[in-house]
C-alpha positions in Angstrom: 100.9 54.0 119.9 99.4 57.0 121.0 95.4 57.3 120.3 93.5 60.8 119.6 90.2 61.7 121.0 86.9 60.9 118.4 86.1 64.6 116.9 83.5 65.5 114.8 84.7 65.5 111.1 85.3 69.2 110.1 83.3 70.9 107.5 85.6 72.4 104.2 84.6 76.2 105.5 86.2 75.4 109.1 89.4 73.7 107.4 89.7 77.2 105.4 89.0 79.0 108.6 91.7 76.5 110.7 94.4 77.8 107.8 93.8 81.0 107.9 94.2 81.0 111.5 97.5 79.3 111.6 98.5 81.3 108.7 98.2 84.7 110.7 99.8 83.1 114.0 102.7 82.5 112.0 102.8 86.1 110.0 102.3 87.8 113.7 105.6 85.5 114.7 107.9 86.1 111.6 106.7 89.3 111.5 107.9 90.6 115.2 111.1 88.8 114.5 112.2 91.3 111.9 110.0 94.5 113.0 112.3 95.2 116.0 115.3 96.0 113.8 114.9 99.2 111.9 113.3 100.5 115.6 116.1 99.4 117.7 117.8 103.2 117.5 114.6 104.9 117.9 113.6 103.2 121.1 117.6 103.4 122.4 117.4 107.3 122.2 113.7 106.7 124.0 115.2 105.0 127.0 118.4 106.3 126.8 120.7 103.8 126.1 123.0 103.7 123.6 121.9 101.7 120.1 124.8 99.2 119.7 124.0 97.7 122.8 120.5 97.3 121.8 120.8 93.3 120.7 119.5 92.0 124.0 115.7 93.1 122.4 116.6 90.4 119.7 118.2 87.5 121.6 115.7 87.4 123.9 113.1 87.0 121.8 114.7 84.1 119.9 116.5 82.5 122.8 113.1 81.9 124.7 111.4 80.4 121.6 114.0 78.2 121.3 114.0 77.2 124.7 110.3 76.7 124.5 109.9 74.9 120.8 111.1 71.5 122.1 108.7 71.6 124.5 105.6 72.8 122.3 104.6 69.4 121.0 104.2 67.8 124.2 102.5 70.9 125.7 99.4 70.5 122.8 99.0 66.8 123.5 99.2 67.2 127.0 96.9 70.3 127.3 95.2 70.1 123.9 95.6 72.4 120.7 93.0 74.6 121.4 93.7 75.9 125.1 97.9 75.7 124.2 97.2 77.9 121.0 94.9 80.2 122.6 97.7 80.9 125.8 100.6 81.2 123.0 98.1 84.2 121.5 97.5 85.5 125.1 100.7 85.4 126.1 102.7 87.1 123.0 99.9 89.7 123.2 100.7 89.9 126.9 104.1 90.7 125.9 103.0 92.8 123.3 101.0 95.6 125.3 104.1 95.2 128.2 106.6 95.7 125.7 104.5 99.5 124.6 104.9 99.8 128.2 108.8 99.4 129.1 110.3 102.1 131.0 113.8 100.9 130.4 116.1 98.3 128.5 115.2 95.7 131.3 111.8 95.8 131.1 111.6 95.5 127.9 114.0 92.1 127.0 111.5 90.8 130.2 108.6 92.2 127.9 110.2 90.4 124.9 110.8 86.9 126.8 107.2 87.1 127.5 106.7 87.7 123.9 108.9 84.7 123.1 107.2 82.4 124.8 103.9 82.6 122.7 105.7 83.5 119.9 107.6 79.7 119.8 104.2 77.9 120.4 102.6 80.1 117.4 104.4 77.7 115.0 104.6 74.4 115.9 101.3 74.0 117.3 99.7 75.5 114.5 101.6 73.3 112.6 100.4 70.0 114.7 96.8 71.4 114.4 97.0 70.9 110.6 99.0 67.9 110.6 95.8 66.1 113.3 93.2 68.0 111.2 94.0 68.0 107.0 93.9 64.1 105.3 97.4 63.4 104.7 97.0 64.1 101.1 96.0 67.4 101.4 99.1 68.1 103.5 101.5 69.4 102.1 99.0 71.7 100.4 97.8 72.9 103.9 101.1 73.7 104.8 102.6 75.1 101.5 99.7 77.6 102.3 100.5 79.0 105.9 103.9 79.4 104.8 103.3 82.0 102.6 102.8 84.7 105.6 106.0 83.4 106.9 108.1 84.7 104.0 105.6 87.6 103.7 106.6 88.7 107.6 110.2 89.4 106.8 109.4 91.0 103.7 107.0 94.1 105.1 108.8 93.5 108.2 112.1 96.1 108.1 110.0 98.7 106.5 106.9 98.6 108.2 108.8 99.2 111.7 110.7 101.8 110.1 107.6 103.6 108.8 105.7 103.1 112.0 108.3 105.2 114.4 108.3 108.2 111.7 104.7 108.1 111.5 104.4 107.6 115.4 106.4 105.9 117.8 108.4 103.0 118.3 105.6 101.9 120.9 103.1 100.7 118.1 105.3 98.1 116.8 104.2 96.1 119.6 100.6 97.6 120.4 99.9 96.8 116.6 99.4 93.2 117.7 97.2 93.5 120.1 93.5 94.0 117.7 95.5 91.0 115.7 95.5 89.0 118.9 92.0 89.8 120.1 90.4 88.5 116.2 93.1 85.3 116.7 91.8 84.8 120.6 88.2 85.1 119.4 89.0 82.5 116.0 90.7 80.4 118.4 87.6 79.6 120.2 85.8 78.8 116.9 87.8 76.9 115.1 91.1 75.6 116.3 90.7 71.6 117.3 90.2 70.1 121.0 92.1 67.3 120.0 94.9 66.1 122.5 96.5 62.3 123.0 94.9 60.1 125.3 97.7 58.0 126.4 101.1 60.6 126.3 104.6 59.7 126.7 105.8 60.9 130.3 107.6 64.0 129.5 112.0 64.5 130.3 111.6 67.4 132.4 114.9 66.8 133.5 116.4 66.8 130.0 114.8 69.8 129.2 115.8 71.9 132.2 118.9 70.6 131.2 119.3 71.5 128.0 117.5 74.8 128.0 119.9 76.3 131.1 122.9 75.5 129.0 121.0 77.2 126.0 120.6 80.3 127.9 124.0 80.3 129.7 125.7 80.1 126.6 123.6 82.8 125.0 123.8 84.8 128.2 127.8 84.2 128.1 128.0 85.8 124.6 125.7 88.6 125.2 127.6 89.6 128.7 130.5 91.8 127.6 128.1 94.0 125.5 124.8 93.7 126.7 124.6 92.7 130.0 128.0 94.7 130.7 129.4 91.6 132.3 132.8 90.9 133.2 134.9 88.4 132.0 135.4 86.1 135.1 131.3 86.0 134.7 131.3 85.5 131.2 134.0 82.6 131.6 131.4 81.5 134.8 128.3 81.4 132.5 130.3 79.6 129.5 131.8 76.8 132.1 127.8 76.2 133.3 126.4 75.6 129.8 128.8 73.3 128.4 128.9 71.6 131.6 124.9 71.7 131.4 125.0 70.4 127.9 127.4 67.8 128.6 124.7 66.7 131.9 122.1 66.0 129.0 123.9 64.4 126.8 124.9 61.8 129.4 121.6 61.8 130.7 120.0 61.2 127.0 121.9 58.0 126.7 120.9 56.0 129.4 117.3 57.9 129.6 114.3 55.4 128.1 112.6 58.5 126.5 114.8 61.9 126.1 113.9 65.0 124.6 116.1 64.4 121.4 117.7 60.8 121.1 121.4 60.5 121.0 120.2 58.0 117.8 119.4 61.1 115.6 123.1 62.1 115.0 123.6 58.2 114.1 122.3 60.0 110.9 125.7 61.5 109.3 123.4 64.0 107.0 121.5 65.5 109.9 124.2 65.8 112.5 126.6 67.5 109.4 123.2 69.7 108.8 122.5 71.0 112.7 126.2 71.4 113.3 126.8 73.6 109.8 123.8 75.0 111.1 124.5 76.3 114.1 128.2 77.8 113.3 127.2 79.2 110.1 124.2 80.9 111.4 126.5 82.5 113.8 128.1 84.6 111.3 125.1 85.5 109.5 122.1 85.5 111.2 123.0 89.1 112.7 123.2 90.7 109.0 118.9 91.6 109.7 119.8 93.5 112.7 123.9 94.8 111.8 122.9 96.4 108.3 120.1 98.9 109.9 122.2 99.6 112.6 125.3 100.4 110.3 122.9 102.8 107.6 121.2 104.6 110.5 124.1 105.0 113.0 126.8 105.7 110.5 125.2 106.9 107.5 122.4 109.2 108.7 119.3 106.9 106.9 115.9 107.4 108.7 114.0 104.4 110.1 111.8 104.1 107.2 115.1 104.4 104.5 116.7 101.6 106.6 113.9 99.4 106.3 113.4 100.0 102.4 117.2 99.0 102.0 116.2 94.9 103.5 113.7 94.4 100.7 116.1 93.5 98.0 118.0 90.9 100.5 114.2 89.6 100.9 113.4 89.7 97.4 116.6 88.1 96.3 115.9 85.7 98.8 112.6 84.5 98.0 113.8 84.3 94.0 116.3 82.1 94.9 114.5 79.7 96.3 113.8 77.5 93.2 117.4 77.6 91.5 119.2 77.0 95.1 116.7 73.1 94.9 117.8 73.0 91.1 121.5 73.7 92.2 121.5 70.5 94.8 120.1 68.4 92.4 123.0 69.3 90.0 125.7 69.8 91.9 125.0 67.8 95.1 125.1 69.1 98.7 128.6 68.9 99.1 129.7 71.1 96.6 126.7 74.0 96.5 127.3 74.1 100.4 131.2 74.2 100.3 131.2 77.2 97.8 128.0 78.6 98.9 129.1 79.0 103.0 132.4 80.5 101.7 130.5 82.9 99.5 128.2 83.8 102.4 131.2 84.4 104.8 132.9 86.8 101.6 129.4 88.6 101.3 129.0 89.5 104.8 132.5 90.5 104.9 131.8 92.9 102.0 130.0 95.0 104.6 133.4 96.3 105.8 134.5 98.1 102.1 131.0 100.7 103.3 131.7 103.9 102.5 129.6 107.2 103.2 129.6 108.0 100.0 129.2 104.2 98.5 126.2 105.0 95.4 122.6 103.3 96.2 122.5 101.2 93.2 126.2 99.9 94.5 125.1 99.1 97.8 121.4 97.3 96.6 123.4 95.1 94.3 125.4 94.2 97.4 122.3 93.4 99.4 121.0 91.4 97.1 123.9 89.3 96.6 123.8 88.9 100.5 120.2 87.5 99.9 121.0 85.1 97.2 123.8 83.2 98.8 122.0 83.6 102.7 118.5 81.9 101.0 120.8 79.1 98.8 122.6 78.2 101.9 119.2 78.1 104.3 117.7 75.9 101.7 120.4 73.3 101.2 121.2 73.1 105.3 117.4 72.5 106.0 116.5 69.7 103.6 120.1 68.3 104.3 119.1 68.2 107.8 116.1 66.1 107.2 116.2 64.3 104.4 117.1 60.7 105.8 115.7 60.5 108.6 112.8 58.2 108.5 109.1 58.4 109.8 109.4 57.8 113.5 112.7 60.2 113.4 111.0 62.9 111.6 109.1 64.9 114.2 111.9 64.7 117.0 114.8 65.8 114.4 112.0 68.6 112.8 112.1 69.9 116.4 115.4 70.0 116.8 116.0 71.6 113.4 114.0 74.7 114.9 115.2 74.9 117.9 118.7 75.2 116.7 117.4 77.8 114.1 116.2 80.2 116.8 119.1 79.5 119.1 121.7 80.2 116.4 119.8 83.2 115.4 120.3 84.7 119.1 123.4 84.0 119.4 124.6 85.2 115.7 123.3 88.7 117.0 125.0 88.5 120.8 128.0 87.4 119.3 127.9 90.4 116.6 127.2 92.9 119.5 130.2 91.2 121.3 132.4 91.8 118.5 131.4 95.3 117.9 131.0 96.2 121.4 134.9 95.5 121.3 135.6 97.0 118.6 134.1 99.9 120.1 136.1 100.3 123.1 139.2 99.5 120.8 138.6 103.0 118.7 137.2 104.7 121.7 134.0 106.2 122.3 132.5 107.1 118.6 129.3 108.5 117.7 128.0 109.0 114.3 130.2 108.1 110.9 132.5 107.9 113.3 131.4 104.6 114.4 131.7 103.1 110.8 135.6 101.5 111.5 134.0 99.6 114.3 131.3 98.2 111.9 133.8 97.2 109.7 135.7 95.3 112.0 132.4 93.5 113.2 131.7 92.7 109.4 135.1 91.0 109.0 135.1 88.8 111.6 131.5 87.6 111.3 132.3 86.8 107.6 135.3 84.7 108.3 133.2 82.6 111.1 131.1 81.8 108.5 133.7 80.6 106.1 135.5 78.6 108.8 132.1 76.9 109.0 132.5 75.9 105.2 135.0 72.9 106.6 131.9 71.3 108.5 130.4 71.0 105.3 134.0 69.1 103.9 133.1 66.2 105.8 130.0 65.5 103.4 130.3 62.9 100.7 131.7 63.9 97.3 128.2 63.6 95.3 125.0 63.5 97.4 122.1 64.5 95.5 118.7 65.2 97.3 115.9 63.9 98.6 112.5 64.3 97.5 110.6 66.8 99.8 109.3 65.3 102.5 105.6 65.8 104.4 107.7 66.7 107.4 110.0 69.1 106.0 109.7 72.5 108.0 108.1 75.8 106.7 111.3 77.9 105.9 111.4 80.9 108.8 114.1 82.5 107.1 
């Protein structure tokens, strides 16, 4: 068993300070998730490129901090919580100020993978410092607390990036964080823990490697034809690689004495059903943040700043939602609430295609908030699905892995949304403008019925399943 260097007991004022701290890591990382979306046409026309083949800014952001999150544990007990949490602050404001910089689209997804990679140690090692630091009975308290900037980040997000480049430019988006990053760097020194484990499991570098290449390959694959501008013998190249990479781990997990994620955890029917439904309904609508923007400033004519007002009733429907999607599980059970709910997602991203120019406001927010409803029903019931039998020493591996596939599904919802519309483009020729709205539909279609064809994952649950109580280890939600 792994044993923690002797600290000095902290006082009640440094545990409030310790949560605070975490609690703005986490609202700077939530928050720069959503910012970039209502900016993404205002910074194409800035570097010349054309804003539906802007998606590259968002998948590379959440593709390195899912490459990095299984990782991040190891890294604080190896390292220490203190020096690991200051570099993750370091390096997203690093990425931050080179971000303001960018010249061109390149620079700025190698800006953003910078970003990324303190971004996806923000978290989790906040979260470790708080698990090491608060008595286990306070917990869940601890925790229930820094979560509150995480739903708070996706609120303001849309609009505030929206307001920002009418007010100014799209440049402040990023340079915003850097005064935020100095205050963390300098709260950092003065209250995050030393701790780190004395004796430390030896660490599956070759698992990782692994297992991240075929993460990115895959990502990169689905991105290629849009972004990247690839062709398809190199998109077919890069899709052979990851599975093959993937496969490699696998193989390698089994016979390996301590891999990255053990085989063992998908001996747990609930979890395996749960990253699985995960990962393939996420694909359909985890571009909706990004896609819905797009469509009301490319199509319609909405400024940044009207764009960004039209998220906040999927966020506020979203958030209300959160306590009658628990009480729906306990009624219903998880097979039935995610059967229906998956197939009602799929139907209400779909609904994006019926858009007209001259659709009425109160229409179209109705429409966005029944988007948020079924999207925060369906994040709640696939999370605590996930998680909610696997047992104490299973916990923190399968916690990881939960968040890893969150972010990696997130990256490759959006490159496979700019894949699909990036066809559908070159099918009605070059649009600009309204003009642009068939190929939108299209994209809407077929990223709603990839998200019902994910409802038959969910089939393979048991008739009546009712959950769990809620665990100490259950994650923040990041949606």
């Amino acid at each position: 068993m792994n044993t923690v260097a002797p600290a000095a007991a902290p006082t009640e004022a440094e545990l409030r300070s310790l949560l605070w701290l975490v609690a703005v890591g986490f609202f700077m990382q939530t928050l720069d998730a959503t910012i970039v979306n209502t900016a993404l046409p205002a910074m194409a026309r800035s570097l010349g490129e054309s804003p539906l083949r802007m998606q590259s800014v968002v998948v590379a952001y959440s593709l390195t901090m899912a490459m990095l999150i299984p990782a991040s544990g190891w890294l604080a007990d190896r390292f220490g919580l203190r020096p690991v949490f200051m570099s993750a602050i370091v390096l997203f404001s690093a990425g931050s100020l080179l971000c303001a910089m960018a010249g061109n689209l390149s620079l700025l997804v190698a800006a953003r993978v910078l970003q990324g990679l303190g971004g996806a140690l923000l978290l989790p090692v906040g979260r470790l410092a708080v698990l090491k630091t608060f008595p286990r009975e306070r917990f869940l308290q601890a925790m229930s607390f820094v979560a509150i900037p995480g739903l708070i980040g996706p609120l303001i997000g849309p609009t505030l990036g929206g307001w920002i480049v009418e007010v100014a430019t799209w440049h402040w988006i990023f340079l915003i964080n850097l005064p935020v990053g100095l205050l963390g760097g300098l709260a950092t020194l003065r209250y995050m823990p030393v701790q780190r484990n004395v004796a430390l499991a030896r660490f599956d570098l070759t698992g990782y490697l692994l297992l991240a290449f075929g993460m990115v390959s895959l990502s990169l694959a689905l991105d290629g034809l849009s972004g990247l501008g690839l062709r398809q013998a190199g998109v077919l190249v890069l899709m052979i690689f990851g599975l093959a990479s993937l496969t490699a781990y696998w193989m390698h997990a089994l016979r390996h004495p301590n891999p990255l994620f053990s085989p063992h955890l998908f001996g747990v029917a609930s979890l395996r059903i749960g990253l699985l439904g995960n990962l393939f309904s996420r694909l359909g609508s985890a571009c909706m943040p990004l896609m819905i923007p797009l469509l009301m400033q490319v199509t319609m004519g909405y400024s940044p700043l009207q764009a960004g007002l039209m998220m906040l009733p999927v966020t506020l429907a979203s958030m209300g939602m959160k306590r009658p999607g628990t009480w729906l599980l306990t009624r219903f059970g998880y097979r039935r609430v995610l059967v229906l709910n998956t197939l009602l997602v799929g139907l209400a991203t779909a609904s994006f295609a019926l858009t007209t120019l001259d659709q009425p406001v109160g229409l179209r927010v109705v429409q966005l908030m029944v988007f948020g409803a079924v999207n925060s029903i369906q994040f709640t019931a696939m999370n605590t699905l996930t998680l909610k039998d696997l047992g104490p020493t299973m916990a923190s591996s399968g916690n990881s892995l939960l968040s890893m596939v969150q972010m990696l599904a997130m990256g490759m919802g959006v490159a496979a949304a700019g894949a699909v519309l990036a066809a559908f483009t070159g099918y009605f020729g070059p649009v600009e403008a309204a003009a642009a709205l068939p190929a939108f539909r299209g994209t809407f279609v077929c990223m709603g019925l990839m998200t019902i064809a994910s409802a038959a994952i969910f089939w393979q649950l048991s008739d009546f399943e009712a959950p769990a109580a809620r665990s100490r280890h259950e994650p923040a939600e990041m949606e």
